[in-house]
C-alpha positions as CSV (number, residue, x, y, z in Angstrom):
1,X,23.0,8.4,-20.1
2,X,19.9,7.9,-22.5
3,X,16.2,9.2,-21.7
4,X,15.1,5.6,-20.8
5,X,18.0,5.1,-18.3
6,X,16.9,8.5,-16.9
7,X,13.5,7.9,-16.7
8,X,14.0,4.3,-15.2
9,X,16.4,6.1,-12.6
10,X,13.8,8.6,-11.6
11,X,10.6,6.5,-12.1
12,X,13.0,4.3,-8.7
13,X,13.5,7.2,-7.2
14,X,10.4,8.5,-6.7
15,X,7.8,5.6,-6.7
16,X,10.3,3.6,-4.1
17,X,10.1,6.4,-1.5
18,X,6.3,7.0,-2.0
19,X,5.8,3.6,-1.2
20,X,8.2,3.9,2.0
21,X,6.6,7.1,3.1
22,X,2.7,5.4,2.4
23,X,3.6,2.9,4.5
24,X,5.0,4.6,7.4
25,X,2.1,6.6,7.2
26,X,-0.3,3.5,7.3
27,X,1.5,1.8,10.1
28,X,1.5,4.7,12.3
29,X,-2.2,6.0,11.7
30,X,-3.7,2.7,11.6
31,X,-2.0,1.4,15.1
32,X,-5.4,2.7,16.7
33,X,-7.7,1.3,14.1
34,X,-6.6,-1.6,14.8
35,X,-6.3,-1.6,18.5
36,X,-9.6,-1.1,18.1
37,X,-10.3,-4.2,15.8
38,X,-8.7,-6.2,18.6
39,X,-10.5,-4.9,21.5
40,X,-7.9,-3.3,23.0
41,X,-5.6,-6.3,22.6
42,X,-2.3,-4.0,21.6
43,X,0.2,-6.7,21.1
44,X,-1.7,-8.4,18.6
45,X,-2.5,-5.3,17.2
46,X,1.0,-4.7,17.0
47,X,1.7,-7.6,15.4
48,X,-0.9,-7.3,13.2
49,X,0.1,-3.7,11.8
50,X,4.0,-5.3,11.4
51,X,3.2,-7.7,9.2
52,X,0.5,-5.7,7.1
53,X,3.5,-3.2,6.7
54,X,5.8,-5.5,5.7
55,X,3.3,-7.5,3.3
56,X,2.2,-4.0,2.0
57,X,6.4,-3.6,0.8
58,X,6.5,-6.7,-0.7
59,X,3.3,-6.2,-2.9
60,X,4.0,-2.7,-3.1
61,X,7.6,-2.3,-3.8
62,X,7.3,-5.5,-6.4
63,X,4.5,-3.9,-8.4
64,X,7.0,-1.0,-8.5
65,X,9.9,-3.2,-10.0
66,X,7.5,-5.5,-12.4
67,X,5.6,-2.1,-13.7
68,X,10.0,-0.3,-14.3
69,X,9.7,-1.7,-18.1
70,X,8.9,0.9,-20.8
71,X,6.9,-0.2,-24.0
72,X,8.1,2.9,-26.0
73,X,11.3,4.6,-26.1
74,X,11.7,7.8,-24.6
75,X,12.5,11.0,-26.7
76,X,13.5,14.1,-25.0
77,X,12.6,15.7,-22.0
78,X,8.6,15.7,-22.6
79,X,9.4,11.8,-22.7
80,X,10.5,11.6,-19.4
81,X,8.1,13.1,-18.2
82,X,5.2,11.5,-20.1
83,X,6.6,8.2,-18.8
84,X,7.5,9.3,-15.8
85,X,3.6,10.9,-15.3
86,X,1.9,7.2,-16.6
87,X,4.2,4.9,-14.6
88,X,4.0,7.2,-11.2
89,X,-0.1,7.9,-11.8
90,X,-0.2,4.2,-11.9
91,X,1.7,3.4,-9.1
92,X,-0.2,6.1,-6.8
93,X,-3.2,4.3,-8.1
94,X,-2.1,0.9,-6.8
95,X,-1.4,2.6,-3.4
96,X,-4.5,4.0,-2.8
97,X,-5.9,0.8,-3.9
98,X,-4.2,-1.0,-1.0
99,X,-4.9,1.3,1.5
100,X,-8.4,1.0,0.8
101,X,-8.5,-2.8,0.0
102,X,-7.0,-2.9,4.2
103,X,-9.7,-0.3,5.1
104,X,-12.3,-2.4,4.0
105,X,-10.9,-6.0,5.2
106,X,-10.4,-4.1,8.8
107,X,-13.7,-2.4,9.1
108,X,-15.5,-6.2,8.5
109,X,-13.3,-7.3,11.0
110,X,-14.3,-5.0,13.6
111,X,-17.7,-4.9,12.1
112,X,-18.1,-8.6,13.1
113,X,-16.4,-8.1,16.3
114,X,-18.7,-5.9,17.4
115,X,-21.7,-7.8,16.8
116,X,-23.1,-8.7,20.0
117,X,-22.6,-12.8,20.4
118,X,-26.2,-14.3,20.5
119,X,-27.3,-16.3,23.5
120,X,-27.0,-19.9,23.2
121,X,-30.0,-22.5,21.8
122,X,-31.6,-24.5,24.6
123,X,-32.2,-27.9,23.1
């Protein structure tokens, strides 16, 4: 097996299960955040963090697969790694990003749900 094939083998083998273990972690931390963002509804909140999971493996797990292409061909051990270290850094990168693109969306959506409602205009 050649150095691309390696590092296309181990680029999968890593970045895939980062992904899975990022998004395990995010579904099972951010249950209570969202809770929250729900007042108290958990069902919806429930719901909610399901389908933020699963969207978060679609985006996530696509990047991962688009990004698999190497531009250069890889020479030798140092290679791998190299490629390995750019594709990876980049896909840790893109997690993070998520995770704080869904921090932000979540804390303006309890932001605004906290808001006390104003009382209504007399005409």
């Amino acid at each position: 097996m050649n150095e691309t094939v390696t590092t296309y083998a181990l680029y999968l083998l890593i970045a895939i299960p980062v992904t899975i273990w990022v998004a395990r972690t995010l579904h099972r931390n951010g249950r209570v955040f969202l809770v929250e963002c729900f007042e108290g509804d958990e069902e919806m909140a429930d719901s909610v963090n399901h389908l933020l999971v699963v969207g978060f493996y679609l985006i996530n797990i696509g990047f991962v697969t688009l990004y698999l292409k190497l531009d250069v061909m890889v020479a030798g051990t140092t290679g791998i790694f190299e490629a390995l270290s750019g594709k990876l850094g980049v896909v840790l990168l893109v997690l993070g990003a998520m995770h704080f693109f869904n921090l932000f969306l979540f804390s303006r959506v309890r932001s605004k749900g906290a808001r006390p409602t104003p009382p209504p205009l007399n005409p």
